[in-house]
C-alpha positions in Angstrom: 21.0 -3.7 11.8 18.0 -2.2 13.8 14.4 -3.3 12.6 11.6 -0.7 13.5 8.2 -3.0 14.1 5.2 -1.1 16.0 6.1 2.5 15.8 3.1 4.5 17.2 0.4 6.0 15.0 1.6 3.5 11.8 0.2 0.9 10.5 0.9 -2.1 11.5 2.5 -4.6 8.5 0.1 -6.2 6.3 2.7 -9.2 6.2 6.1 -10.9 7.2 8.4 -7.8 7.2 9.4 -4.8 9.3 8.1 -1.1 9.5 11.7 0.0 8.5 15.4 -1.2 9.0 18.2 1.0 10.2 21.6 -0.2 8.4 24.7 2.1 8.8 23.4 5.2 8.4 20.1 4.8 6.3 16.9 4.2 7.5 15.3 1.5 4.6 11.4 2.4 5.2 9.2 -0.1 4.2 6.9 0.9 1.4 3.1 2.6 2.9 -0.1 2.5 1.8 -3.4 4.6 3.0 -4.4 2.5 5.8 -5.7 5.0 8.3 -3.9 3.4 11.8 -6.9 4.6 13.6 -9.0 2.2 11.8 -6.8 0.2 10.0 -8.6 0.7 7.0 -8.2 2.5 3.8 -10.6 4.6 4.1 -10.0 7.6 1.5 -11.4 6.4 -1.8 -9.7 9.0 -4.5 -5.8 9.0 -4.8 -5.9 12.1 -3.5 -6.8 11.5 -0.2 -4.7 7.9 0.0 -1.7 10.0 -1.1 -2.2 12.3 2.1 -2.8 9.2 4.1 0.3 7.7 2.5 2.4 11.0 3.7 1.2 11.1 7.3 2.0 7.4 7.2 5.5 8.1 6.3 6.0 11.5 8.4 4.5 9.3 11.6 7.2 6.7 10.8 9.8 9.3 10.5 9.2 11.1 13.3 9.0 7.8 15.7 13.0 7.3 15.3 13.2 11.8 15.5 13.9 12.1 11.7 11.6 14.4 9.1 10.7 14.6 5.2 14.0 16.7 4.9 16.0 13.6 5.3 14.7 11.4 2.7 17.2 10.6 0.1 15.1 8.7 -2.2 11.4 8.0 -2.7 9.9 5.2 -4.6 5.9 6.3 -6.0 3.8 3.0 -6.8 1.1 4.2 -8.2 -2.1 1.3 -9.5 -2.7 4.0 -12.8 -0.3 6.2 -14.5 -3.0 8.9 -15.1 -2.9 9.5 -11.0 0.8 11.0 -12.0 -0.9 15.0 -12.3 -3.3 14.3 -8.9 -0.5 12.7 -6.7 2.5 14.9 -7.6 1.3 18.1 -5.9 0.8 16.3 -3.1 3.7 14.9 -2.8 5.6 18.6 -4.0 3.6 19.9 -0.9 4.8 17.5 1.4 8.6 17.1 0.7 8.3 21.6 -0.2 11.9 22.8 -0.7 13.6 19.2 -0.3 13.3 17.4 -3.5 15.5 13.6 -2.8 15.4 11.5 -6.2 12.5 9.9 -6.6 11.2 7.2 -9.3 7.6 6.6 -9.7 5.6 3.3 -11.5 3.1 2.1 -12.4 1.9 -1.3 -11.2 -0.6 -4.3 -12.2 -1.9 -4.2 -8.0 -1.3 -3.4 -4.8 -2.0 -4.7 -1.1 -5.6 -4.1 0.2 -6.2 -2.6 -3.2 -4.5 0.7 -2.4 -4.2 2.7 -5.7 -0.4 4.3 -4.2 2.1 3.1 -2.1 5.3 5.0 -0.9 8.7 3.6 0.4 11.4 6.0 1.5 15.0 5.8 2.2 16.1 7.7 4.9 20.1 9.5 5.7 20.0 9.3 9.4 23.1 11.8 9.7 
């Protein structure tokens, strides 16, 4: 087991726990939030803009250990209000295009920094 901590142009951790984990041959990703790494903020205020932030995030973690959108087998969507559904989902449809892994999204009471999505992939590294 590999854990991925620091990649370049990701946000750091906002607590005790790794960027990502390589096991066998999935890459667990850790879920992301909007924090701009530039600032470490969250700076986009509408879900649109966090879920574009949340995307780069991911593809900036991806790319770091050479892997892409196309290998994501599985997407988890946290999202702080159901009613974001319609707003985040062609985002999301424009990001992933052709390559649709299963994907389950929820809602939630909160989440960190007071992010209104969060995304965690899981990754086929072969």
């Amino acid at each position: 087991m590999d854990l991925i901590n620091n990649a370049p142009n990701v946000p750091s951790a906002v607590g005790p726990y790794s960027q990502a984990v390589r096991s066998g041959s999935l890459l667990f990703c850790s879920g992301q939030i909007p924090i701009n790494p530039a600032s470490g903020t969250i700076e986009a205020t509408e879900v649109e803009g966090q879920a574009r932030q949340v995307l780069t995030n991911i593809k900036a973690l991806l790319a770091s250990q050479n892997l892409e959108l196309r290998q994501v087998v599985k997407a988890t969507v946290f999202l702080k209000d159901m009613a974001d559904f319609p707003k985040v989902n062609p985002i999301y449809a424009e990001a992933f295009g052709d390559h649709k892994p299963a994907r389950s999204t929820v809602a939630v009471a909160g989440l960190p920094l007071g992010a209104l999505i969060e995304i965690e992939v899981i990754v086929e590294l072969t």
